[in-house]
C-alpha positions as CSV (number, residue, x, y, z in Angstrom):
1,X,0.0,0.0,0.0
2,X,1.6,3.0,-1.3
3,X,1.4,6.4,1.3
4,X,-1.1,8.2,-1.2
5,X,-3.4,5.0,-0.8
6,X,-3.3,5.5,2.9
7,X,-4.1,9.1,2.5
8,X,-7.0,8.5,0.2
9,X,-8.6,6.0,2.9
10,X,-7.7,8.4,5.8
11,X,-9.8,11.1,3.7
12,X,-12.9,9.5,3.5
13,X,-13.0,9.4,6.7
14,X,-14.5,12.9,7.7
15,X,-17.0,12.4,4.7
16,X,-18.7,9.5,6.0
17,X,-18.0,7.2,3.2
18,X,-17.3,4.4,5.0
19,X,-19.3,1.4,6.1
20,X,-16.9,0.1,8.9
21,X,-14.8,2.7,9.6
22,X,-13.1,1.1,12.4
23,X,-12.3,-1.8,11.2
24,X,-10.6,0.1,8.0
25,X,-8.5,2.2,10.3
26,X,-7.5,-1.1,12.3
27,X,-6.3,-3.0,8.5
28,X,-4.9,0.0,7.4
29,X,-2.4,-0.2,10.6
30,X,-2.3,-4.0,10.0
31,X,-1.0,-3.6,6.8
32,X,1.6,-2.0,8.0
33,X,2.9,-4.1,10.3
34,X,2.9,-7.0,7.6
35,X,4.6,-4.8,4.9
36,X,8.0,-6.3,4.0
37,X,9.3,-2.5,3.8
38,X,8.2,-1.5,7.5
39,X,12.0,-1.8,8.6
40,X,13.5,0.8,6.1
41,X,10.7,3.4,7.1
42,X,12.3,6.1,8.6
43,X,10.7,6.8,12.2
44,X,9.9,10.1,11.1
45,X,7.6,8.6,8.3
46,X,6.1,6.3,11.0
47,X,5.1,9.4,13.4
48,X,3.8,11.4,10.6
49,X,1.4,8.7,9.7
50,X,0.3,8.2,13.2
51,X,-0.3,11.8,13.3
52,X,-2.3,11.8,10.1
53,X,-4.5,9.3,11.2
54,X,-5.4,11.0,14.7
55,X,-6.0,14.3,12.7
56,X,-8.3,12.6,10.8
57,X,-10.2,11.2,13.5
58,X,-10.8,14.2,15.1
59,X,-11.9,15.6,12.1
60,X,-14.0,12.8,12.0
61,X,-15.3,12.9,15.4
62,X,-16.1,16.7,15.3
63,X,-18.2,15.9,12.4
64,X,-21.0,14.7,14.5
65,X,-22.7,13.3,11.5
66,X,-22.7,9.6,13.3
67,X,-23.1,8.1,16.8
68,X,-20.9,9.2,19.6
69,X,-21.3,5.5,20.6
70,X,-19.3,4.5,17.8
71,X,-16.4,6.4,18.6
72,X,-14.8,5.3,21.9
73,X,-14.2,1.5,20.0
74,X,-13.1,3.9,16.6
75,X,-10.4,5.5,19.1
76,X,-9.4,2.5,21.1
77,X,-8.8,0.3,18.2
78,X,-6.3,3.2,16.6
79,X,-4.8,3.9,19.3
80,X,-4.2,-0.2,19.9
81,X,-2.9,0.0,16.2
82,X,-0.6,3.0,16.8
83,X,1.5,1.2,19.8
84,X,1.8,-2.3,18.0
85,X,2.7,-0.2,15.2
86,X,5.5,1.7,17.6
87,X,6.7,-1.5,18.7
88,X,6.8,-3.2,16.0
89,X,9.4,-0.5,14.2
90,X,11.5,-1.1,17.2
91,X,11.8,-3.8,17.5
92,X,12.0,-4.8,14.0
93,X,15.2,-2.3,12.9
94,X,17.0,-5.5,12.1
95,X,13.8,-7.5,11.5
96,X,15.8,-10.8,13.5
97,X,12.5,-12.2,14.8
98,X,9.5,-11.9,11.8
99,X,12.5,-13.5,9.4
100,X,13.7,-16.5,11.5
101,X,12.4,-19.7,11.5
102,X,9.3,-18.9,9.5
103,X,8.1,-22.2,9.4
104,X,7.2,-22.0,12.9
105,X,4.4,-21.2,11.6
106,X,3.4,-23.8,8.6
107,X,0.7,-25.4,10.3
108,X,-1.2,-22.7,10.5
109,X,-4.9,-22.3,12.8
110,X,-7.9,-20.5,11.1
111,X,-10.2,-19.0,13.8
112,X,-13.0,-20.3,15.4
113,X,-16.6,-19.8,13.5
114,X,-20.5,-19.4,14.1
115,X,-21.4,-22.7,15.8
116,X,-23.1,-24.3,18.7
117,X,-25.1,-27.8,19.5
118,X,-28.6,-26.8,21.3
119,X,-29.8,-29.7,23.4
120,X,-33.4,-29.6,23.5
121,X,-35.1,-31.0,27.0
122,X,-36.1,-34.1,25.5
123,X,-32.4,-35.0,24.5
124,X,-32.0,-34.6,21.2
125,X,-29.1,-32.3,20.1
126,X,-29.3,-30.3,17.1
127,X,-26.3,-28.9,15.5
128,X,-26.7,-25.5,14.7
129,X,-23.8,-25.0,12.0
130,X,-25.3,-27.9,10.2
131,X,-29.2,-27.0,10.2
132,X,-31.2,-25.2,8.1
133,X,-33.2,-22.2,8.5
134,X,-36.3,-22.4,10.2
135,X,-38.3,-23.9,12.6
136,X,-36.3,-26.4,15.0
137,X,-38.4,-27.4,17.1
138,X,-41.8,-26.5,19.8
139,X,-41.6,-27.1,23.5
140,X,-43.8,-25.8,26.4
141,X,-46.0,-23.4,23.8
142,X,-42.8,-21.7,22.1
143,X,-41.6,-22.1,19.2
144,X,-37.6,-22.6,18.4
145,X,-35.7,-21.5,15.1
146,X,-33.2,-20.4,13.5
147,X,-33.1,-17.4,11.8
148,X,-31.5,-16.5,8.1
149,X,-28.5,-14.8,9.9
150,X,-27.8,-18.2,11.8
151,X,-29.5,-16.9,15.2
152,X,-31.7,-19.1,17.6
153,X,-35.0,-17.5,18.2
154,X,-37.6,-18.6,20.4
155,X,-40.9,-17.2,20.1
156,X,-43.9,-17.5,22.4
157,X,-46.6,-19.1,20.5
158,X,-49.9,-17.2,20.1
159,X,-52.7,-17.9,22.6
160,X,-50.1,-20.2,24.6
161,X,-50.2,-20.4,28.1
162,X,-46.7,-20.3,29.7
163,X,-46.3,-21.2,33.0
164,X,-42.9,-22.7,34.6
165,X,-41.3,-25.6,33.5
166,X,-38.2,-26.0,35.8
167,X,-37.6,-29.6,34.4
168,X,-38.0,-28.9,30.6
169,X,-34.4,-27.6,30.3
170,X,-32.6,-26.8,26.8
171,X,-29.1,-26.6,26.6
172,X,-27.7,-24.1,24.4
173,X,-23.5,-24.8,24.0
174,X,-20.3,-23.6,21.8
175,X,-17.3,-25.9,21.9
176,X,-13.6,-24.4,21.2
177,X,-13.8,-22.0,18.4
178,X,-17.7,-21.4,18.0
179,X,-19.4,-18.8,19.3
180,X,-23.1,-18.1,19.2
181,X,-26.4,-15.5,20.1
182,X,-30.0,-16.4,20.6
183,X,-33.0,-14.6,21.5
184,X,-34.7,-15.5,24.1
185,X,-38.6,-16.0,24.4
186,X,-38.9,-12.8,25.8
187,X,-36.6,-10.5,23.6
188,X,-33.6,-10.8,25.9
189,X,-30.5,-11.3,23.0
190,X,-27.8,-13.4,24.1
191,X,-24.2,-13.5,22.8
192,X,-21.8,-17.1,23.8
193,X,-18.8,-17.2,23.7
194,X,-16.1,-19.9,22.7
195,X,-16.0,-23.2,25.3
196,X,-19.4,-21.9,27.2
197,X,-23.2,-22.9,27.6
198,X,-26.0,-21.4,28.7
199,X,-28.8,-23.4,30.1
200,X,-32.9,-22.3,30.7
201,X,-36.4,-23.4,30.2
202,X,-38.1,-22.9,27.0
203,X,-40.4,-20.2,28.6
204,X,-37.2,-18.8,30.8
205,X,-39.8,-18.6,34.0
206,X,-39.0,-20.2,37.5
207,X,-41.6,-19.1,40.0
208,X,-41.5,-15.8,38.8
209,X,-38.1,-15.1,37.9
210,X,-36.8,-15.3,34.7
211,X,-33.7,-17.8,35.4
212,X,-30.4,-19.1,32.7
213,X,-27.5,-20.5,34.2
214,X,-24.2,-19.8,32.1
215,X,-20.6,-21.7,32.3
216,X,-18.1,-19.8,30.3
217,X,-18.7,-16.3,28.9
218,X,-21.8,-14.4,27.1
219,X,-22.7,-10.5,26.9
220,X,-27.0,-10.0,27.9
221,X,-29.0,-7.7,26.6
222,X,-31.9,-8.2,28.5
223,X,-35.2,-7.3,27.6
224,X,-37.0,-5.1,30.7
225,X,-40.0,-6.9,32.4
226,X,-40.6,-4.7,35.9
227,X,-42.7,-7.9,37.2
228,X,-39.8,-10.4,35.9
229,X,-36.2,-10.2,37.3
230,X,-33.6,-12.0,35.0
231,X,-31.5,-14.2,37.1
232,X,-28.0,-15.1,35.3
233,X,-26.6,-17.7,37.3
234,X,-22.7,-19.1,37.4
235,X,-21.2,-21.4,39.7
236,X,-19.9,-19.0,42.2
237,X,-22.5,-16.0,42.0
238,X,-25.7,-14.9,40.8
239,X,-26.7,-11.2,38.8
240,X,-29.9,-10.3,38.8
241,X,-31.4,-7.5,36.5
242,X,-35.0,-6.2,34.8
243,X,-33.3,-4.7,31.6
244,X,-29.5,-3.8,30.7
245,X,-26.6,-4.4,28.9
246,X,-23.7,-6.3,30.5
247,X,-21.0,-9.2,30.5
248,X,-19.9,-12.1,32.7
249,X,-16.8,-13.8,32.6
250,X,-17.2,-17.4,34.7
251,X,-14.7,-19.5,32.7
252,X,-13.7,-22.7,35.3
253,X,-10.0,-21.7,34.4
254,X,-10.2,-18.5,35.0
255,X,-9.5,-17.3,38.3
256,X,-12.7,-14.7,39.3
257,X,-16.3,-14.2,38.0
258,X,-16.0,-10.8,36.6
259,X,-19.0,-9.0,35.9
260,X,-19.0,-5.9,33.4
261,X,-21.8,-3.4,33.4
262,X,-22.4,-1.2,30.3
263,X,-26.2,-0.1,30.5
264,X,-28.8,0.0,33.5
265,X,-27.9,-1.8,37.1
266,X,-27.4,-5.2,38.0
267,X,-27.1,-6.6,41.5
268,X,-24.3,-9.2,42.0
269,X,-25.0,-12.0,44.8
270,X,-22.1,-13.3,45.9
271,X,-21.8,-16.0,49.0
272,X,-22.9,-13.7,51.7
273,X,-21.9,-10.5,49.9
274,X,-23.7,-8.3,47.3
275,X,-23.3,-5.3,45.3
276,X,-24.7,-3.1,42.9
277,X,-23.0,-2.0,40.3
278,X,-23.4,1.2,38.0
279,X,-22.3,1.6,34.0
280,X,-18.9,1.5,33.8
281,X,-17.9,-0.8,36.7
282,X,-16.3,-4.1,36.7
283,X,-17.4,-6.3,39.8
284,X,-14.7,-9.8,40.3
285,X,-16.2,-12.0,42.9
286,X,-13.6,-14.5,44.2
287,X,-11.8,-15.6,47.6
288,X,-11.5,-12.3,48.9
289,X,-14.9,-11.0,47.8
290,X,-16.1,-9.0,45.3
291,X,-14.6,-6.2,44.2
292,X,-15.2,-3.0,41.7
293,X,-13.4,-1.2,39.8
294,X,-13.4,0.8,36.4
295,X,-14.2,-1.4,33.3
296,X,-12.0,-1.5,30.2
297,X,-15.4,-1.6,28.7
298,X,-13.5,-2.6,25.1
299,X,-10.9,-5.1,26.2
300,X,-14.1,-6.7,27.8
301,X,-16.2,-7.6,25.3
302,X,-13.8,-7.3,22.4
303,X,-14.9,-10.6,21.4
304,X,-18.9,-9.8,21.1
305,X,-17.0,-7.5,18.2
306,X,-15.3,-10.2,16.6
307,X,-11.7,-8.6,18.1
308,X,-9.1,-9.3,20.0
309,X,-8.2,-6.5,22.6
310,X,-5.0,-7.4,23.8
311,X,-4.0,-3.9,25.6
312,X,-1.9,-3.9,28.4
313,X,-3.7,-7.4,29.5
314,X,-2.2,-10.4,31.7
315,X,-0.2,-12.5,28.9
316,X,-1.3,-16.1,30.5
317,X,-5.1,-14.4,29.9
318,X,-4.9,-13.5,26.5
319,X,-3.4,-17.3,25.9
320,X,-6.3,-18.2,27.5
321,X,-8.3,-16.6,25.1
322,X,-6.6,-17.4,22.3
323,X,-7.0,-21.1,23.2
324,X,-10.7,-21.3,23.5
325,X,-10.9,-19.2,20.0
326,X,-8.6,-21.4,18.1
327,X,-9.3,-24.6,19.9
328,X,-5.4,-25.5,20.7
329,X,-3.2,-26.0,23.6
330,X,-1.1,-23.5,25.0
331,X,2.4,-25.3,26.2
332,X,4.6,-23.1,28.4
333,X,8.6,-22.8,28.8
334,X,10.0,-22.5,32.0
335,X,11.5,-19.7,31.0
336,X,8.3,-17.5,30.4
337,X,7.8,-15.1,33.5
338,X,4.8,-15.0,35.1
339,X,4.7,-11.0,34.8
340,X,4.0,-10.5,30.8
341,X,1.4,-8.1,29.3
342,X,0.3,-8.2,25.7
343,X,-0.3,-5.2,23.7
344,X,-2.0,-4.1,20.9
345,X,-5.3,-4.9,18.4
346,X,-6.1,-7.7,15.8
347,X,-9.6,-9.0,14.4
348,X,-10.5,-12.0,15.9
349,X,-11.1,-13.6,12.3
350,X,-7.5,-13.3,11.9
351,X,-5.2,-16.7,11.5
352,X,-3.3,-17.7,14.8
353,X,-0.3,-16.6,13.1
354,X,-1.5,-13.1,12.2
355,X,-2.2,-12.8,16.2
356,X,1.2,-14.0,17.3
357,X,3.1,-12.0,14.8
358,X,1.6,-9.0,16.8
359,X,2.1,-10.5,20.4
360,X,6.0,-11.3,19.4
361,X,6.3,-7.9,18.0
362,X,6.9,-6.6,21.8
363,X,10.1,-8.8,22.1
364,X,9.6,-10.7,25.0
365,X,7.9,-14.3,23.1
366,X,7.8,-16.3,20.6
367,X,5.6,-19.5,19.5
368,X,5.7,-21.9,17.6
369,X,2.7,-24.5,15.8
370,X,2.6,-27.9,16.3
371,X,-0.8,-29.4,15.1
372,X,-3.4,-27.8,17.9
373,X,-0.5,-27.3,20.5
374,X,1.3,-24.2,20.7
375,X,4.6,-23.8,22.5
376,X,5.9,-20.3,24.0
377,X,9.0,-19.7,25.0
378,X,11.1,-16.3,25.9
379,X,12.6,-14.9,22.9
380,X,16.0,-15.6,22.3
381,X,18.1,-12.8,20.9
């Protein structure tokens, strides 16, 4: 890509002309890092480019001619690009690491897909990737389908009469690299993550509650019923809501329940401790409690956005991630600290190599394939 390319992209920016602006700006800087040139630039190209591109999204941004809400993921995805970018021309002035050993790399892992097996109360299973549109199935006066964009729907049943059915459970679940959404019968959307399952009645109603219990990780956006609660519960804590937007994090290998509000207010039961937590806040429930803090709102549900938010996060956390979205395992060196943080941005429909290009950039790893296993080790200069 040729600098006047870049500029004509960055241009259309303030005019609006493109779809998926974001996701433009975050290739754009990807390109970079995979352009066989990068290490001649000289650094003052590199920081006039980074400066272009801000420019432009202010410009952009003092438009006003779209959604504010748009913007903070706009801004945290350049700004992602802009310090992978920095470290990778550092790193790379002699360009030892991206040209040594390359096939490291030749078995290659695509990412994970839309998939997920839904386990209806009677026991059958239906695989989701593999049916067709339409209707699936009927249970307790609602209907079950899938949808032309590949999403389970359930829909109350006209004239039906729903009352609780605590024993007539379905199963909806994603294995290692699948994720899925449904909506639920009452408008609640659902988004699953990798390696997680969400279970409920057909009718969602336990005496007078609206109940699911998830293992694993899924963003709610849950439909507001005054006279219903919704009830999300985990092994470890419950959240209960009427309507809002949030996520939960209650992975087994994972070492708290982290709970992420973005809309409303959701009360988090916890043993014999509970909070409530406001937009914005980040409640992790474990051995010492739960606690709240300030949400990195983007790094949180990164994945709802098909991304990979790797910013200043725990390095054995973002294997973890990696590992349910690629469905390998991740096989440690002694010599690995425990104290590494990633860095950076990189679309989660990306190849596993793409992703650990990126991570290595920073100088402190490197991987290697072997079939679904994937051994780190601290890079060796």
């Amino acid at each position: 890509m040729e600098k006047e390319d870049i500029k004509h992209i960055l241009e259309e920016l303030p005019a609006g002309k493109n779809a998926d602006q974001d996701q433009r700006i975050a290739k754009l800087w990807l390109f970079q890092l995979n352009n066989k040139n990068r290490a001649t630039l000289p650094e003052s190209e590199i920081e006039h480019s980074k400066a272009e591109v801000w420019q432009r999204l202010e410009q952009r941004l003092a438009s006003g001619s779209r959604s504010i809400k748009f913007w903070p993921r706009v801004l945290a995805a350049a700004a992602a690009m802009v310090l992978i970018v920095s470290g990778l021309y550092f790193f790379n002035s002699d360009s030892r690491l991206l040209n040594k050993d390359t096939h490291r790399f030749s078995n290659d892992v695509e990412p994970g897909r839309m998939g997920a097996t839904l386990t209806l109360a009677n026991g059958k299973k239906l695989k989701l990737s593999d049916e067709t549109d339409g209707a699936l199935a009927e249970e307790a006066g609602v209907s079950v389908s899938k949808s032309a964009d590949g999403q389970l729907v359930y829909i109350i049943k006209n004239g039906a009469v729903i009352s609780s059915g605590i024993d007539a459970t379905n199963t909806l679940s994603t294995a290692e690299g699948e994720t899925y959404q449904v909506k639920l019968p009452d408008g609640t959307r659902v988004w699953l993550n990798a390696a997680s399952s969400l279970k409920y009645t057909a009718n969602l109603l336990d005496h007078g509650k609206r109940k699911v219990s998830l293992l694993g990780e899924a963003y709610f956006e849950v439909a507001k019923d005054k006279l219903h609660p919704f009830v999300v519960k985990t092994t470890s804590q419950d959240v209960e809501v009427l309507g809002t937007h949030f996520n939960i994090n209650a992975y087994a290998d994972e070492p708290v329940a982290s709970t992420t509000l973005l809309e409303g207010s959701v009360k988090l039961v916890y043993g014999n401790s509970n909070r409530v937590l406001k937009p914005g806040q980040l409640a992790q429930a474990g051995n010492d409690g739960i606690k709240v803090s300030s949400a990195n709102v983007e790094a949180i549900t990164d994945w709802k956005h098909d991304e990979f938010f790797l910013d200043k996060m725990d390095f054995r956390m973002a294997m973890r991630k990696l590992a349910r979205w690629y469905n390998i395992e991740v096989i440690y060196s002694g010599s690995v600290p425990e104290n590494l943080q990633t860095g950076g941005w990189i679309p989660r429909n990306s190849k596993l190599s793409d992703v650990l290009k990126a991570i290595e950039a920073t100088g402190q790893v490197e991987f290697k394939i072997e079939g679904r296993k994937l051994y780190v080790s601290k890079y060796n200069k």
